[in-house]
Each structure stands twice: as structure tokens, then as C-alpha cells.
ZALUM-611007 format. One record per residue: residue in one letter; y, z, x of N, C-alpha, C in turn; residue number from 1. Coordinates in steps of 0.2 Angstrom, whole numbers, m for minus. Layout:
<rs>
  resn    n_y    n_z    n_x   ca_y   ca_z   ca_x    c_y    c_z    c_x  resi
     a      Y      Z      X      Y      Z      X      Y      Z      X   NUM
...
</rs>
This chain:
<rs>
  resn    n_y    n_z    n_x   ca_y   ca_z   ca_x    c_y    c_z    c_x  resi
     x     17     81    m72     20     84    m66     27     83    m65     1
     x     32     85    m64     39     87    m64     42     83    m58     2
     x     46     79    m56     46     77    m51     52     78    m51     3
     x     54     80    m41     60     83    m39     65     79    m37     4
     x     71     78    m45     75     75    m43     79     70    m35     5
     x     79     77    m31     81     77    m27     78     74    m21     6
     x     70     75    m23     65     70    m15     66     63    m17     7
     x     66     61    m26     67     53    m28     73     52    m24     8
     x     80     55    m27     86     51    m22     86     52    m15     9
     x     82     53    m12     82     54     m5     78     47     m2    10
     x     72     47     m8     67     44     m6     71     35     m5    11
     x     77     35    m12     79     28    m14     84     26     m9    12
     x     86     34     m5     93     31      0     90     29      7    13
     x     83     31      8     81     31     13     78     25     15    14
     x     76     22      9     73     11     10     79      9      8    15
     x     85     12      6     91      8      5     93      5      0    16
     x     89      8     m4     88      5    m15     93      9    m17    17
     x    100      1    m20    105      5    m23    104     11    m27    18
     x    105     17    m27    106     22    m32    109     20    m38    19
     x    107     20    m44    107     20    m52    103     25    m54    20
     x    108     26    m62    103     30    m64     97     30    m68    21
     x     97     22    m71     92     18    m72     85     19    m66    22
     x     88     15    m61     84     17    m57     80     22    m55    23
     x     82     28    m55     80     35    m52     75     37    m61    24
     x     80     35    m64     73     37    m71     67     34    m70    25
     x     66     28    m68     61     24    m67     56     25    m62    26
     x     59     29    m57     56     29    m51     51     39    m54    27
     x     57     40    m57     55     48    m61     49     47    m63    28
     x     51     43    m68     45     41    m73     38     39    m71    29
     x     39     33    m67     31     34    m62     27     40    m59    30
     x     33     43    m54     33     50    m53     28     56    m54    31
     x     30     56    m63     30     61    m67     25     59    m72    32
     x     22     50    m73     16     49    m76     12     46    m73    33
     x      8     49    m71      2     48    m67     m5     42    m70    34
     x      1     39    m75     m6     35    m79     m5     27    m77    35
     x     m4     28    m72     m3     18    m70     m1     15    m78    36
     x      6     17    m77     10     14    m83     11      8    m84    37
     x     13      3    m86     12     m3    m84     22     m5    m87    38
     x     25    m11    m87     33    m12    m87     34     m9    m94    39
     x     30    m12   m100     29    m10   m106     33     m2   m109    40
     x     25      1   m104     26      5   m105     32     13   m102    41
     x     33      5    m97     40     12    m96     47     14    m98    42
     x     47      5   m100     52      2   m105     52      6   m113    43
     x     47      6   m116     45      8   m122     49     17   m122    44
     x     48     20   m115     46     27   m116     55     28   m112    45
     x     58     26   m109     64     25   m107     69     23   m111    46
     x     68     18   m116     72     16   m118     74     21   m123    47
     x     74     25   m127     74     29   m130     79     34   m129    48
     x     78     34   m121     83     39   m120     89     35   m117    49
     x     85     29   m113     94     25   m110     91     18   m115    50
     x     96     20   m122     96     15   m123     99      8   m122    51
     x    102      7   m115    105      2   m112    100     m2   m108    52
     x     95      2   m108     89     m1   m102     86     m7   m104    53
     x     86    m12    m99     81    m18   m104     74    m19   m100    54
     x     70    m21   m101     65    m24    m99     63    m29    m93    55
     x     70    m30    m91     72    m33    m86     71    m29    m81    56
     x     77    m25    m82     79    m20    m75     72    m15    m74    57
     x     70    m14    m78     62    m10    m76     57    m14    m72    58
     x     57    m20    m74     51    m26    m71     56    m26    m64    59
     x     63    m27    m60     66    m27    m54     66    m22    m52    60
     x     68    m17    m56     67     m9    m51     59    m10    m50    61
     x     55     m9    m52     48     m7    m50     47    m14    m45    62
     x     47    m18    m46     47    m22    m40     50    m22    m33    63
     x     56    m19    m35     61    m15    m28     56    m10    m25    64
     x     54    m10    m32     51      2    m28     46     m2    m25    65
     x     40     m8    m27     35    m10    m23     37    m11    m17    66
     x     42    m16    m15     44    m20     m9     47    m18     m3    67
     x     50     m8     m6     50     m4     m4     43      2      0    68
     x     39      2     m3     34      7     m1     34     11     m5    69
     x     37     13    m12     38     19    m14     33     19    m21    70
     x     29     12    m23     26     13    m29     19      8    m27    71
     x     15      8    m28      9      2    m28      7     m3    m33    72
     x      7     m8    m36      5    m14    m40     m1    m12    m40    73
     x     m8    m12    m45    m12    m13    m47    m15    m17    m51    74
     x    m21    m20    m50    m20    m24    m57    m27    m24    m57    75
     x    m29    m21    m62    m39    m20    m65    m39    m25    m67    76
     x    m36    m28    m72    m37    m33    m79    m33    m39    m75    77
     x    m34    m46    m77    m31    m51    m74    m22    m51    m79    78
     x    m21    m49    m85    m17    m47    m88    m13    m43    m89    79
     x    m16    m38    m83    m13    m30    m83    m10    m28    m78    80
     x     m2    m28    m76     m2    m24    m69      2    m18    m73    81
     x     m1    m13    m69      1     m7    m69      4     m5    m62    82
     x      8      1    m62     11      5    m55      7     10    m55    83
     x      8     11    m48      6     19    m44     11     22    m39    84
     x     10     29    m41     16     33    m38     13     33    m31    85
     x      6     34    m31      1     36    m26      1     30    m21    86
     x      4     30    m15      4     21    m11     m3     23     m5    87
     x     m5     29     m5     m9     28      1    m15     26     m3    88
     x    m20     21      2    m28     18     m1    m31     22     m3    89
     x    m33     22     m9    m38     24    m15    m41     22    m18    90
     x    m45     23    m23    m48     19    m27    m46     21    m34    91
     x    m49     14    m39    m47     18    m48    m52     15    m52    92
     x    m56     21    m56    m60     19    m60    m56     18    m68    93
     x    m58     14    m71    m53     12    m77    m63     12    m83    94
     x    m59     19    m87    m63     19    m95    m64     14    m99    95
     x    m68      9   m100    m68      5   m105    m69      7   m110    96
     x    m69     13   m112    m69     15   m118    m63     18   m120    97
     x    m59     21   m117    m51     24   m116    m46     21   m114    98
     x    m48     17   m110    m44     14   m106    m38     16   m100    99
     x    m41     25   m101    m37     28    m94    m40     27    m87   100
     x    m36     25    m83    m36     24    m75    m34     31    m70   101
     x    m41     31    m66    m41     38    m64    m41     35    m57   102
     x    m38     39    m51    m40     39    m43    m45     43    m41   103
     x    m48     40    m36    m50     43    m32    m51     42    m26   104
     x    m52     47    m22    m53     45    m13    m58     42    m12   105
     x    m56     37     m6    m60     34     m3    m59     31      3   106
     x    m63     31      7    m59     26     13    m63     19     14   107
     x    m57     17     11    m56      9     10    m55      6     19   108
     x    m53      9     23    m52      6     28    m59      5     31   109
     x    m63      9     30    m70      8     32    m73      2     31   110
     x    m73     m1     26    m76     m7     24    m74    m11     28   111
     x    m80    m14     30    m78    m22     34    m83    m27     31   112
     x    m79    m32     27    m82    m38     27    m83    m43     33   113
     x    m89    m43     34    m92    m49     39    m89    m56     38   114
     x    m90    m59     33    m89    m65     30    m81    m69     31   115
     x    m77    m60     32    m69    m64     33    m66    m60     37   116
     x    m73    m61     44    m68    m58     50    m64    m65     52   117
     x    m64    m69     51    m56    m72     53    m52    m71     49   118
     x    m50    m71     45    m45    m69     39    m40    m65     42   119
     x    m34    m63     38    m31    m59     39    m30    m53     34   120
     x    m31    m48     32    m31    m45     24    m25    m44     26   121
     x    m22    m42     20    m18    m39     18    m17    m35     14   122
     x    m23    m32     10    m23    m27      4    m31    m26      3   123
     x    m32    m20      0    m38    m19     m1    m39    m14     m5   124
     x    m42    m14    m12    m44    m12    m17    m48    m10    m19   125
     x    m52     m5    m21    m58     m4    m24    m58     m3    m31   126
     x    m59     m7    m36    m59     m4    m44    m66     m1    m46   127
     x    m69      4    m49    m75      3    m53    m74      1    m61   128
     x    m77      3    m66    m75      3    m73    m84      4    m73   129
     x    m81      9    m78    m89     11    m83    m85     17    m89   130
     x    m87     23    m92    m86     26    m94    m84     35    m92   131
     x    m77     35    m95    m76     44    m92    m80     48    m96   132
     x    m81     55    m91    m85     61    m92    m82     62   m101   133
     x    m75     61   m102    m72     65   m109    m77     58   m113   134
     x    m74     52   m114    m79     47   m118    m86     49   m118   135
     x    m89     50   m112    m96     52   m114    m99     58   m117   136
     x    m93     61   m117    m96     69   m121    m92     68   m128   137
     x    m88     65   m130    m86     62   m137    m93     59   m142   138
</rs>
């Protein structure tokens, strides 16, 4: 999906995250890959074209875009965070056979844990994992 230069730079002056053009690639790049990339892999896929880009600046811009509202942190795997462009509640089932991460709707606000009505949450996540429709017909 092609993502419109123009809503990103708007999006980035509107939380107040300095404009670069490092930056806006970064935020494109989420954007525009819907596969909960993980820092790796946006470095990996960026740096190619801005060769100047380090590993750094990718793991602080995506931190920025989090701390912002403009990207969400997920993490399936205790080794694995990936981002999401998608920041409203949903849920992700992750292929153990493929290991693609798919969304889907759900209303997570519904859930009420009894157990930690005095808590205060702060986040709320639903993961599945099993096997996608394409691995099962493989």
C-alpha cells in the first residue's frame, strides 16, 4: 500500500517529531509494510537506499513514532518486537509455520479481568498463534 507522503509529513509536524528525511522514510516504511517489521528489518530494507542510515536512528525514530501515537510496539515472541502502523486495539495471529503476523478485529475493550480490578492497565493485547489458511493448503 503506497503511503501518502503528504498525511506522513503532516502526521510528524502535528506530535512535533523533528522532520528528516531519515525519519519520514521510516515512518513510510511502516506505512507501506504491513508486516510488523521489526528494527532489523527496516534497517536491512532502508539502508540500501539511504545508505547513511544506521541502526540507531531506526530503533529512535520508531521509538519517537511510538511515544507519539503514530506506530504501536508488539511483541509475540519474548525476542521479537515488531511495529504496527495500525495503533487502534486489535488483535494478531502469528503463523508458526510462516511466521507472518496477520490483524484482526476485536474488541479488546470488552474484556474485563476480575482478578485485576484494582490494577490499573495500561495496555491490552490479544495474540493467537496456530497456522495460516495459505500453510494449511501448502
Amino acid at each position: 500500500m503506497k503511503a501518502n507522503l503528504n498525511e506522513l509529513t503532516e502526521k510528524l509536524k502535528s506530535k512535533n517529531i523533528r522532520l528528516s528525511h531519515q525519519r519520514l522514510k521510516v515512518l513510510e516504511y511502516v506505512a507501506e509494510h504491513r508486516t510488523h517489521p521489526t528494527v532489523d528489518q527496516v534497517y536491512s530494507d532502508l539502508h540500501r537506499e539511504i545508505p547513511t542510515l544506521s541502526k540507531t536512528t531506526v530503533y529512535n525514530t520508531l521509538n519517537a513514532l511510538m511515544d507519539a501515537g503514530l506506530v504501536k510496539v508488539i511483541t509475540i515472541e519474548d525476542n521479537e518486537t515488531r511495529y504496527d502502523i495500525v495503533t487502534e486495539n486489535h488483535g494478531h495471529f502469528k503463523c508458526q509455520n510462516c511466521g507472518r503476523i496477520y490483524d484482526f478485529k476485536i474488541d479488546i475493550d470488552s474484556f474485563e479481568a476480575q482478578d485485576l480490578k484494582d490494577f490499573k492497565i495500561l495496555d491490552k493485547d490479544v495474540y493467537f498463534k496456530g497456522i495460516c489458511p495459505h500453510c494449511i493448503n501448502n
